[in-house]
C-alpha positions as CSV (number, residue, x, y, z in Angstrom):
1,X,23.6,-3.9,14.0
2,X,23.7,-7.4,14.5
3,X,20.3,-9.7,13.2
4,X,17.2,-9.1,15.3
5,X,16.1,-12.6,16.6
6,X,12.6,-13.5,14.3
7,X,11.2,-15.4,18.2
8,X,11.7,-12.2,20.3
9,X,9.0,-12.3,22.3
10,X,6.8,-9.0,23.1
11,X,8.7,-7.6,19.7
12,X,5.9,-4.3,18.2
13,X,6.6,-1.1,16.1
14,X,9.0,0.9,18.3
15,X,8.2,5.0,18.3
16,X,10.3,5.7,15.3
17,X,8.8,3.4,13.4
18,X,5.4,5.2,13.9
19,X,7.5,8.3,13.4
20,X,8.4,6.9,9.9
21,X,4.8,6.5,8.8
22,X,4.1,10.1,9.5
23,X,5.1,11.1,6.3
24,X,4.0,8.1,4.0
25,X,0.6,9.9,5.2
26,X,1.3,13.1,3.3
27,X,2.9,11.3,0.4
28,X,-0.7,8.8,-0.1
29,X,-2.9,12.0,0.7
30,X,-1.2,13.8,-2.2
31,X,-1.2,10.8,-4.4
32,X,-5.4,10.5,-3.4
33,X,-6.0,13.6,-4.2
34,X,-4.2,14.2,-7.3
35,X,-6.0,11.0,-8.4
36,X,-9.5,12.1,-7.4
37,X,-9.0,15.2,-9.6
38,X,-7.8,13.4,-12.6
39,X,-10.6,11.0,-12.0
40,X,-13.5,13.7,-11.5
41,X,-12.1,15.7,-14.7
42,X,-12.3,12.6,-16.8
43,X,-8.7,11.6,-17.2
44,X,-9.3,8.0,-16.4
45,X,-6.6,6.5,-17.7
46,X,-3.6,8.8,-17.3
47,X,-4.8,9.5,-13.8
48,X,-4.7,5.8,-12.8
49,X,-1.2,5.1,-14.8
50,X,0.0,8.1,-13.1
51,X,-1.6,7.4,-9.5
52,X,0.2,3.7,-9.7
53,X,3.4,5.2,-10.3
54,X,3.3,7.7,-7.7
55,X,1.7,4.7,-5.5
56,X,4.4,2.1,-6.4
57,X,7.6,4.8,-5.2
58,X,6.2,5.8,-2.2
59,X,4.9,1.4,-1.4
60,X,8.0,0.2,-2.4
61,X,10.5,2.7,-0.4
62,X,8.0,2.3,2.6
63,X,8.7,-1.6,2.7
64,X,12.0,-1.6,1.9
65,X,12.6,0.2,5.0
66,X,10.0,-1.6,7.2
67,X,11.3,-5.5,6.1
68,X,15.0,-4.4,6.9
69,X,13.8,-3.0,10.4
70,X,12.0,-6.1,11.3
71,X,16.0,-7.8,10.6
72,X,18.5,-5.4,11.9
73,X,16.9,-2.4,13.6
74,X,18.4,-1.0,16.3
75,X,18.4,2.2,18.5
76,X,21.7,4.1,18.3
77,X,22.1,7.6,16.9
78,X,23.1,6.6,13.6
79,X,20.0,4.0,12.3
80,X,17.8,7.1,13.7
81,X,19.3,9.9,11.4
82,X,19.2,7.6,8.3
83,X,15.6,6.7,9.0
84,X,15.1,10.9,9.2
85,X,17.1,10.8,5.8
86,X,14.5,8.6,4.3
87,X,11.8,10.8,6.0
88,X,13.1,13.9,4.2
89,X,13.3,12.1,1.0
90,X,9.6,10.9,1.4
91,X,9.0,14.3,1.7
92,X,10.6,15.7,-1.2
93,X,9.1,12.9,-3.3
94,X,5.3,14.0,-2.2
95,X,6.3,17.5,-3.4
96,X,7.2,16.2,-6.8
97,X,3.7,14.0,-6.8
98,X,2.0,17.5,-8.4
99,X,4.0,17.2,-11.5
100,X,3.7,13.4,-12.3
101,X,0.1,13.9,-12.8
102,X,0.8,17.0,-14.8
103,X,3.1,15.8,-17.2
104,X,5.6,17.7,-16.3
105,X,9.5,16.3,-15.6
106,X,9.6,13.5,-12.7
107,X,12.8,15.3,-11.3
108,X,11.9,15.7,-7.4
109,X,10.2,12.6,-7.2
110,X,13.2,10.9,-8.6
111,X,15.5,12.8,-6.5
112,X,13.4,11.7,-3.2
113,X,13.5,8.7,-4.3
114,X,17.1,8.5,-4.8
115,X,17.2,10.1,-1.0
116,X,15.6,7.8,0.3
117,X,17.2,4.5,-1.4
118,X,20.6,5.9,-0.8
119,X,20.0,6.0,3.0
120,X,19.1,2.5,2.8
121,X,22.2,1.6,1.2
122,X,23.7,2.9,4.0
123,X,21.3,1.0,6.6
124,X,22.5,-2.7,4.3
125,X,26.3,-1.6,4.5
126,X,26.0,-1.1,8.1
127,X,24.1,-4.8,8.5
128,X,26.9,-6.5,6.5
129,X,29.8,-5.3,8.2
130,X,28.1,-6.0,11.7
131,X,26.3,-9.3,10.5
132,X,28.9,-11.8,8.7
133,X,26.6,-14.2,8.6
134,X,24.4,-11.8,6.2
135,X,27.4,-10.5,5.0
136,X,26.6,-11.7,0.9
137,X,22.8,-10.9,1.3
138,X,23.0,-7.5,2.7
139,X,26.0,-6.8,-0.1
140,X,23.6,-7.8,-2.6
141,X,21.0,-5.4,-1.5
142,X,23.0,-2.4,-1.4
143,X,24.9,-3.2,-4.5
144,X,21.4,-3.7,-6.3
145,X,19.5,-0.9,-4.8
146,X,22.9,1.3,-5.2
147,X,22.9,0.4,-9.3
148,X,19.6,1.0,-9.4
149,X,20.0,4.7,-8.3
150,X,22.0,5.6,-10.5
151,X,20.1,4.2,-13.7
152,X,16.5,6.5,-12.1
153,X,18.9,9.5,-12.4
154,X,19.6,8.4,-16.0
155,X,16.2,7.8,-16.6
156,X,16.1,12.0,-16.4
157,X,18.1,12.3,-19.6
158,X,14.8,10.2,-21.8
159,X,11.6,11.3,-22.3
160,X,8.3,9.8,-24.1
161,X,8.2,5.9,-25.0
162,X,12.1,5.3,-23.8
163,X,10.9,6.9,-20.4
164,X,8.3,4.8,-19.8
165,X,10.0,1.7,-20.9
166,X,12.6,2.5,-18.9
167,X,10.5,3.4,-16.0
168,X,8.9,-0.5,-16.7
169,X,12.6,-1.8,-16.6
170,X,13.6,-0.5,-13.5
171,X,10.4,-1.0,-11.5
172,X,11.0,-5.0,-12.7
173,X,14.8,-4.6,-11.3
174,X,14.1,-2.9,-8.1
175,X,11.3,-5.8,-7.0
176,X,13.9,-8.4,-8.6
177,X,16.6,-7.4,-6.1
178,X,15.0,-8.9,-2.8
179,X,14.6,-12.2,-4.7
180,X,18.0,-11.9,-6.1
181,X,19.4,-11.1,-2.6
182,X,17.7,-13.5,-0.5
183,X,19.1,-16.5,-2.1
184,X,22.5,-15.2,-2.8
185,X,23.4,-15.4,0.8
186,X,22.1,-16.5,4.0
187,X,18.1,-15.9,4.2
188,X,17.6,-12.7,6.4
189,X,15.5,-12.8,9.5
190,X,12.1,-11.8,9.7
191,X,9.8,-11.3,12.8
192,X,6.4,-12.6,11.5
193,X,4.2,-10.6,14.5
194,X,6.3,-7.3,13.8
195,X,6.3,-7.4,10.2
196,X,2.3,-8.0,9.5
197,X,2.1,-5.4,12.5
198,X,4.0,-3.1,10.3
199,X,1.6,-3.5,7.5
200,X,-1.6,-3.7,9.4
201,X,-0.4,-0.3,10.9
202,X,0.0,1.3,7.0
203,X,-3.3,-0.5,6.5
204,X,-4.8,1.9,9.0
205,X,-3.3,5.0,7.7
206,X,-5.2,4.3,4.0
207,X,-8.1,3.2,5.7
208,X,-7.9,6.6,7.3
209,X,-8.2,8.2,4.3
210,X,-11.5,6.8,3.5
211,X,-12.9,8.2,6.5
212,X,-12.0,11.6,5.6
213,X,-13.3,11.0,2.5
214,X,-17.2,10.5,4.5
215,X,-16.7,13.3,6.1
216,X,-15.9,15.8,3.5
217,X,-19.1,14.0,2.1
218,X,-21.3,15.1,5.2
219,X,-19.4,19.0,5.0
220,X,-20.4,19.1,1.5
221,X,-24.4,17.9,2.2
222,X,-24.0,20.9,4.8
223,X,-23.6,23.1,2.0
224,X,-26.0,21.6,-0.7
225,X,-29.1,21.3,0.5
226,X,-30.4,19.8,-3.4
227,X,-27.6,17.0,-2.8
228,X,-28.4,16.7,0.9
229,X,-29.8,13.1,0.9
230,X,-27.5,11.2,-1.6
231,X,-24.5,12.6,0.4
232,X,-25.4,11.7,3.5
233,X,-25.8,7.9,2.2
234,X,-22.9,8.3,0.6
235,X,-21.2,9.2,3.6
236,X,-22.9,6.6,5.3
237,X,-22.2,3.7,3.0
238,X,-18.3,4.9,2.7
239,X,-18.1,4.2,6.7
240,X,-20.1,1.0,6.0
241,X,-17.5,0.1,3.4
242,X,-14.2,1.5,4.8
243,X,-15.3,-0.4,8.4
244,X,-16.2,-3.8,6.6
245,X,-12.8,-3.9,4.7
246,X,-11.0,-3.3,7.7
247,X,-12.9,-6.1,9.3
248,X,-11.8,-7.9,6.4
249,X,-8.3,-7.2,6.9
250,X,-7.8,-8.3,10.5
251,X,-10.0,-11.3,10.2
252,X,-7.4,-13.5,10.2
253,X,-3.8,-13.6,12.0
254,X,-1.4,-12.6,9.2
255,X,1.8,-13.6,11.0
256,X,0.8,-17.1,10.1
257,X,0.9,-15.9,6.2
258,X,4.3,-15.6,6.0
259,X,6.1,-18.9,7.4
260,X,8.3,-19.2,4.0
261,X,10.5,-17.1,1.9
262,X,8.6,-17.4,-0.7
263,X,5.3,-16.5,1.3
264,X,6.8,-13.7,2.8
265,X,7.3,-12.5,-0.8
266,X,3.9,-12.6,-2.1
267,X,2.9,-10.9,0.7
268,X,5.2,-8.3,0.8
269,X,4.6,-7.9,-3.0
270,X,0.9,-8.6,-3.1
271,X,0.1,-5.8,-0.5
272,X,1.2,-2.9,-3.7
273,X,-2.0,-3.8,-4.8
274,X,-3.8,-3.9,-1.5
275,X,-2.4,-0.8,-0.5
276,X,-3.1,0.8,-3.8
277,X,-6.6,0.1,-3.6
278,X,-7.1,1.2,-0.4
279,X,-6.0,4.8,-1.2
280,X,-7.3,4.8,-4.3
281,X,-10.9,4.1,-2.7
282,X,-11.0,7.4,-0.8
283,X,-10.7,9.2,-4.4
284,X,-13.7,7.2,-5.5
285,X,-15.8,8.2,-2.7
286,X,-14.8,11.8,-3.7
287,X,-15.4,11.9,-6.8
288,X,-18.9,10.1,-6.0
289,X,-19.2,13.3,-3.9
290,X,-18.2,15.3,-6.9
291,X,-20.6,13.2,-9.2
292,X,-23.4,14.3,-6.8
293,X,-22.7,17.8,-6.8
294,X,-22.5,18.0,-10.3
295,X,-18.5,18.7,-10.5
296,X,-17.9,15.9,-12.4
297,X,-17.1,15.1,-16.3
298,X,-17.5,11.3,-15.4
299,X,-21.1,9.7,-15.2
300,X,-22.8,8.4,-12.8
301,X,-21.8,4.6,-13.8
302,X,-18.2,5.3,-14.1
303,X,-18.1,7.5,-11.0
304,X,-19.2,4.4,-9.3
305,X,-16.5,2.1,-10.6
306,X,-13.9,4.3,-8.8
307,X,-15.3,3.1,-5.7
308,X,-16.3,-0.5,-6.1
309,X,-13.0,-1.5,-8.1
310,X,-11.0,-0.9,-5.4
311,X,-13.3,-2.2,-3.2
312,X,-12.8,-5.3,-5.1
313,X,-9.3,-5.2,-5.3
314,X,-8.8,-5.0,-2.0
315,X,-10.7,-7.7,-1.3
316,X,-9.2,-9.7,-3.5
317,X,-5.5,-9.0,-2.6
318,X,-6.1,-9.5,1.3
319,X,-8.1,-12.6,0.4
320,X,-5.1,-14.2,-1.9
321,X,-2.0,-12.9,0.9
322,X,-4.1,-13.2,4.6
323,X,-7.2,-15.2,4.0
324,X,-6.6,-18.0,2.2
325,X,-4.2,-19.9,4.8
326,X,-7.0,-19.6,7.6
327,X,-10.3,-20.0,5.8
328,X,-12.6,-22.9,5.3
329,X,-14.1,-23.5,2.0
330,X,-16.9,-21.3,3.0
331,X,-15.2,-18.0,3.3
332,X,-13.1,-19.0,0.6
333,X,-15.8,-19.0,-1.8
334,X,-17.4,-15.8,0.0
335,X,-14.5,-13.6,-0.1
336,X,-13.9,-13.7,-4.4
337,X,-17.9,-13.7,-4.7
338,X,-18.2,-10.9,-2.8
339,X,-15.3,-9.0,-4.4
340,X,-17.2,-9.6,-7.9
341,X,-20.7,-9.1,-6.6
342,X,-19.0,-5.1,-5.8
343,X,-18.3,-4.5,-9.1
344,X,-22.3,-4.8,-10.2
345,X,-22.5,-1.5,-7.8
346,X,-22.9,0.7,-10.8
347,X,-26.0,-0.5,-12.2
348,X,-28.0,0.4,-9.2
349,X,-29.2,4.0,-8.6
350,X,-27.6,4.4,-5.2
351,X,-24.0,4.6,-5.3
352,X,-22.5,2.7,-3.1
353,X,-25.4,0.7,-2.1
354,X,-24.4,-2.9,-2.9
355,X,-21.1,-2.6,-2.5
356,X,-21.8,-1.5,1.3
357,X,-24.2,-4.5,1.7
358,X,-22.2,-7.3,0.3
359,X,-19.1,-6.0,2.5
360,X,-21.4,-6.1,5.2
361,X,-23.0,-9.4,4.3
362,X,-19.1,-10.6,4.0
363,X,-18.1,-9.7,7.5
364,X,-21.1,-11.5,9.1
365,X,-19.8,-14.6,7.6
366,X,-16.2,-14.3,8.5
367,X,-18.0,-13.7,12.3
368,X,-19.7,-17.0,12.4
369,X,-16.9,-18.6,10.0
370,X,-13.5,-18.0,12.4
371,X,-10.1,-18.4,11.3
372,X,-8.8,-22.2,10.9
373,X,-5.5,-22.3,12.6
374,X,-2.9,-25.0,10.9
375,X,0.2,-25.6,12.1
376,X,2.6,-23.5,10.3
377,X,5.2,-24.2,7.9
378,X,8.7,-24.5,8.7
379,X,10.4,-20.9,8.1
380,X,13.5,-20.1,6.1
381,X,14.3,-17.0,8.0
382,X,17.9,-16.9,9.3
């Protein structure tokens, strides 16, 4: 398991790593949903406290695993039955989502977690006996990540305030390990077109979400003929959005976002939010289908906040990590506006309405505005 090289030409997500995303898709439909019932029965708080816990396990075991493939991966038996481990832990943790949201004792999402981080462990011990010259750095991952294991079990024994401070505590830790690793050894290697592959792949799969989200939309205006008109738009407007934020997205070439360690951080970090938002919008657009049907405690305004707040968060967060390296001072300026401009959605009668415009308005300007190649900065990657 020796370094992959960060120039390899023609290097894309190989079949397993596809195969690894499989699951992350049951995990964020779980989390979406559980959140899109808290939301629609009013718990707007503990839902979204809840939802970003769920969100931050499932984000931060996901790239874990993908930043250490785009180094080391390789294709003998024993990298592909670790990366099943992981799978299986993934698993277990989406069975365990049910009972964050209820209240009830975190123990299977813990103990998927744990699966999952231990098998990575495994996958760092392997790199620093086959890399020396990562030796320290891939020693400082698993000894950090390894720790930090056994402190979540731990976390089992508290309940109440301790639990969530100590929840707080390790979720600082496990993002403080990469940063802590990276500079106690030799930089690891990163392949810039793989990686923001990677994420524009996990993109998709939230993105995906949204789109079922318009179509349960059009089943329910099958079955309501009262609600027939404002779930059509609805359904209409969610394509409008989900399509304009994916044109967002892939506007500009991410690889050239991450040339330092220290952008390579912010957007590996950054993207929690991105990714949150994108899952969390496909709860909004159900409970705006649940708002129209007259299934939901929330009103009309604050059903339509669940949509256009993580419209603009999403905009936001690809704007600050993609956007920003390649735009002019035109799109620059448009991309923020147009995030804030969303958020006035909810004081128009038609949910959805502005929010689908100014996306719209937004991608027209990034087709006449294209990306501004620079020369990229020098890279740290080993």
């Amino acid at each position: 398991m020796r370094a992959r090289d960060p120039h390899e030409a023609g290097r894309t997500a190989s079949s397993l790593e596809l195969f690894f995303d499989l699951v992350f898709v049951v995990a964020v439909s779980i989390a979406a949903l559980d959140l899109h019932h808290e939301l629609t029965e009013g718990h707007v708080l503990a839902g979204v406290g809840h939802y970003l816990m769920v969100f931050f396990a499932i984000w931060w075991a996901w790239m874990n695993s993908t930043w250490f493939g785009t180094s080391f991966a390789t294709d003998d038996w024993l990298y592909r039955v670790l990366t099943i481990v992981q799978m299986a832990g993934v698993l277990v943790l989406a069975a365990g989502i049910d009972d964050v949201f209820a209240g009830r004792p975190i123990t299977v999402v813990v103990v998927g977690y744990v699966v999952m981080r231990v098998a990575m462990v495994a996958q760092w011990l392997r790199a620093a006996r086959s890399s020396p010259e990562h030796r320290r750095t891939c020693l400082a991952y698993a000894g950090g990540i390894a720790v930090l294991q056994v402190l979540w079990v731990g976390l089992l024994a508290v309940d109440g305030t301790a639990a969530t401070v100590g929840f707080v505590v390790l979720v600082a830790a496990e993002v403080a390990v990469p940063v802590v690793a990276e500079r106690t050894g030799r930089a690891t290697p990163w392949h810039p077109h793989h990686i923001t592959e990677r994420y524009g792949l996990f993109t998709l799969i939230l993105l995906g979400e949204s789109l079922l989200a318009s179509a349960n939309a059009v089943i329910e205006a099958l079955h309501d003929e009262e609600a027939l008109a404002p779930l059509i738009s609805t359904a209409v407007l969610a394509l409008v959005v989900t399509a304009g934020l994916w044109w967002v997205y892939f506007w500009p070439p991410h690889h050239h976002a991450i040339g330092t360690l220290g952008q390579s951080l912010r957007y590996g970090y950054v993207h929690y939010a991105v990714f949150a938002a994108a899952g969390a919008f496909s709860a909004g657009v159900e409970v705006e289908i649940d708002s129209q049907t007259g299934h939901s405690a929330l009103s009309e305004v604050a059903a339509s906040f669940t949509v256009t707040v993580p419209v603009a968060v999403f905009l936001l967060g690809t704007w600050w990590i993609a956007l920003r390296p390649v735009a002019d001072r035109v799109v620059d300026v448009c991309v923020p506006a147009a995030a804030l401009l969303v958020l006035a959605d909810p004081v128009l009668p038609v949910p959805v309405s502005l929010s689908a415009a100014v996306v719209a308005a937004l991608v027209v300007v990034l087709v006449v505005r294209p990306p501004v190649v620079r020369p990229p900065r020098t890279s740290t990657a080993g």
